[in-house]
C-alpha positions in Angstrom: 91.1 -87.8 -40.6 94.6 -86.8 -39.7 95.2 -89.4 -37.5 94.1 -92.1 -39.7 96.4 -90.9 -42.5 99.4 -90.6 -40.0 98.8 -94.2 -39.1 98.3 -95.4 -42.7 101.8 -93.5 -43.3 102.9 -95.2 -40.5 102.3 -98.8 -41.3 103.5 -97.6 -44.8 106.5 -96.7 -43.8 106.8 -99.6 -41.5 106.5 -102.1 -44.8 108.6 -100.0 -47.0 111.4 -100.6 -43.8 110.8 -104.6 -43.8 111.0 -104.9 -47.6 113.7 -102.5 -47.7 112.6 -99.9 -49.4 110.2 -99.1 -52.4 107.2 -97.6 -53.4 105.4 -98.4 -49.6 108.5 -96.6 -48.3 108.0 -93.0 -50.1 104.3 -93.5 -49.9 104.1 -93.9 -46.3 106.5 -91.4 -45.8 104.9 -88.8 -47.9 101.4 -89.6 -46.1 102.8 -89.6 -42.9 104.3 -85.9 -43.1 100.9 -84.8 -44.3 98.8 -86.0 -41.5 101.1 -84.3 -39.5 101.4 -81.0 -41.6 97.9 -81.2 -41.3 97.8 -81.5 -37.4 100.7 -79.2 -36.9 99.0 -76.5 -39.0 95.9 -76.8 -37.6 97.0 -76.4 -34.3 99.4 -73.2 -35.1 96.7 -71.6 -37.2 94.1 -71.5 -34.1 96.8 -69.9 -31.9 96.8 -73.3 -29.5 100.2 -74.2 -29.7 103.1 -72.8 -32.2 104.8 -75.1 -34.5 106.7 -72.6 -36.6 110.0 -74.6 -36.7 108.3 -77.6 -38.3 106.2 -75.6 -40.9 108.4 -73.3 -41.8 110.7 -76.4 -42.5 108.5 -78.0 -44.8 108.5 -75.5 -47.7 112.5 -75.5 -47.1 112.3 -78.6 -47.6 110.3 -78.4 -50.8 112.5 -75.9 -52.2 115.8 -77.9 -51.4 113.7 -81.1 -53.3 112.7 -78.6 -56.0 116.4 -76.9 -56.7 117.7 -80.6 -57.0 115.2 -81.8 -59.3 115.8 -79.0 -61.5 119.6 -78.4 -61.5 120.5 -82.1 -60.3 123.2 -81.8 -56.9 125.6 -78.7 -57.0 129.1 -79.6 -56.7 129.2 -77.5 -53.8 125.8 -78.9 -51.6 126.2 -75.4 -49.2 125.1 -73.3 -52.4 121.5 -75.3 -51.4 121.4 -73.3 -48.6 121.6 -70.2 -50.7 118.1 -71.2 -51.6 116.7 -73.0 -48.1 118.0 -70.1 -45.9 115.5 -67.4 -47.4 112.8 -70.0 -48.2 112.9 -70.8 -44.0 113.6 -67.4 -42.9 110.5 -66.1 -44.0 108.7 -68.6 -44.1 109.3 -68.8 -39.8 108.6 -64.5 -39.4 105.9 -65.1 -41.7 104.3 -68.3 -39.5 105.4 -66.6 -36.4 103.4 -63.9 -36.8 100.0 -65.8 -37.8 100.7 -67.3 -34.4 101.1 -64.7 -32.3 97.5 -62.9 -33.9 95.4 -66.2 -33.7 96.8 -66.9 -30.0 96.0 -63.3 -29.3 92.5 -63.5 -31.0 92.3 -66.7 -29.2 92.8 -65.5 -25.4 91.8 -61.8 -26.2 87.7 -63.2 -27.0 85.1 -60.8 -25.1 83.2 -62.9 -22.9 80.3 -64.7 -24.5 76.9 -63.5 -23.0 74.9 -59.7 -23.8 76.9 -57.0 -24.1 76.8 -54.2 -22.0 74.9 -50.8 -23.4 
């Protein structure tokens, strides 16, 4: 399902770009990013391969979106960070260390088969 909705982002996205922006644009976008959350996450979560950069960057990114919407652009835009360097910082030691037990869980399986008495 992933895949399909990272390809429907895609063309999306790809019709948003020809008509130069608008609602196909965001849409496409937006869909996009959550077929590949989706991919990304599944992957990290079953200790296969880590993605912790790019999911700890999504809630970042959220917050940065959020703090905007809220209190419009600061004058200064590195008081954003104030807000996205915490949100990131744990979201990656948090993330990091879900990896590092599902890809021990993952490689650390007894052998499948009766177990000795």
């Amino acid at each position: 399902m992933s895949e399909i909705a990272i390809f429907a982002g895609a063309v999306g996205l790809i019709v948003g770009l020809v008509r130069h922006g608008g609602p196909a644009l965001i849409v496409g976008v937006i869909v996009c990013t959550l077929g590949v959350l989706e991919v990304t996450a599944r992957e990290h979560f079953s200790g296969y391969r880590s993605h912790t950069t790019l999911l700890a960057a999504a809630p970042a990114v959220g917050a940065e979106v959020a703090v905007v919407a809220l209190f419009g652009v600061p004058h200064q835009r590195l008081l954003i960070l104030l807000v996205i360097i915490p949100v990131y910082a744990l979201c990656f030691w948090w993330l990091r260390r879900r990896f590092r037990v599902a890809r021990h869980t993952r490689l650390a399986r007894p052998p499948s088969g009766p177990r000795p008495r």
